[in-house]
C-alpha positions in Angstrom: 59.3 135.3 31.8 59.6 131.9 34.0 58.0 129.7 36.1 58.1 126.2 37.3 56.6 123.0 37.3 56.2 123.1 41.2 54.5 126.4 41.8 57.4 128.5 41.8 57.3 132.0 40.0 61.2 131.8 39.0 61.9 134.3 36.1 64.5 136.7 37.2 63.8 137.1 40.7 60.4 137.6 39.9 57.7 136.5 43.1 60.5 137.0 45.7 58.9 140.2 46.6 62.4 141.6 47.8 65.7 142.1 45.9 67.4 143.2 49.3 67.0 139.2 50.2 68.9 138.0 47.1 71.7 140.6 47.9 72.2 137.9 51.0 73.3 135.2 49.4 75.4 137.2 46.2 78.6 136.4 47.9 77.6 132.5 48.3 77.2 131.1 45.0 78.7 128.1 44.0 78.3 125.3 41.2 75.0 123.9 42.7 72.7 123.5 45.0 70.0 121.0 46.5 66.6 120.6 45.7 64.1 121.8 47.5 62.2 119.1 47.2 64.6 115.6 47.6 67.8 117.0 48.6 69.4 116.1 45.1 72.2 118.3 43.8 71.1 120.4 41.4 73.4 122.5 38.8 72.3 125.4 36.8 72.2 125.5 32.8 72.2 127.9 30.2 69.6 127.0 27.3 70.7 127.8 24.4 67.5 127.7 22.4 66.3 131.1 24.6 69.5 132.1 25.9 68.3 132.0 29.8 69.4 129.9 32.4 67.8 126.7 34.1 67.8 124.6 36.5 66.1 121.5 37.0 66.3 118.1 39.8 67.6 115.7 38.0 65.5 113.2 39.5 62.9 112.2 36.8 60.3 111.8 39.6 60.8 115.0 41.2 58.6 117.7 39.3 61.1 120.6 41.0 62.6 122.8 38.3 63.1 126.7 37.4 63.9 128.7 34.5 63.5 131.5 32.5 66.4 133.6 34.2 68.7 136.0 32.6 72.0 135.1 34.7 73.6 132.0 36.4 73.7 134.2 39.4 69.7 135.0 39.8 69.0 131.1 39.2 70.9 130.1 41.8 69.3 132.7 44.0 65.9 131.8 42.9 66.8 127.8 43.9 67.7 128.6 47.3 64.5 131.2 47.8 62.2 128.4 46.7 64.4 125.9 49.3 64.0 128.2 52.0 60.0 128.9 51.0 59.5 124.9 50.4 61.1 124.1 53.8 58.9 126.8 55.9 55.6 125.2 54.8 56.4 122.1 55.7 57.9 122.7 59.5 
């Protein structure tokens, strides 16, 4: 369903192992968020070719992007998962 070109398993929550963690954050979604990777705002977009959502850094040398998900909502959730899993790894 999705994936990513930085490791990330992103397709509808997919890989986060626990839909009680995204419940967290349901209340706390706004426009954007940053990449994991280079702190760059990133937005979420629908593609219309399949109809999912996306999201992607817009910097052109940053390889950090998800999609494949079925709502605005679960993209944004995914983003901040793969934040919070990007930042532990390199502590």
């Amino acid at each position: 369903m999705g994936g990513s070109g930085s490791g990330f398993d992103g397709g509808d929550g997919a890989g986060s192992g626990s839909d009680s963690h995204a419940h967290e954050y349901a209340g706390d979604i706004r426009w954007g968020w940053c990449c994991p990777r280079c702190e760059r705002d990133v937005s979420v977009t629908k593609d219309p070719r399949s109809e999912t959502f996306v999201w992607a850094c817009p910097d052109e040398e940053c390889p950090a992007v998800g999609f494949g998900f079925q709502s605005r909502r679960r993209a944004r959730i995914a983003l901040r998962e793969y934040r919070e899993r990007y930042q532990q790894i390199y502590r």
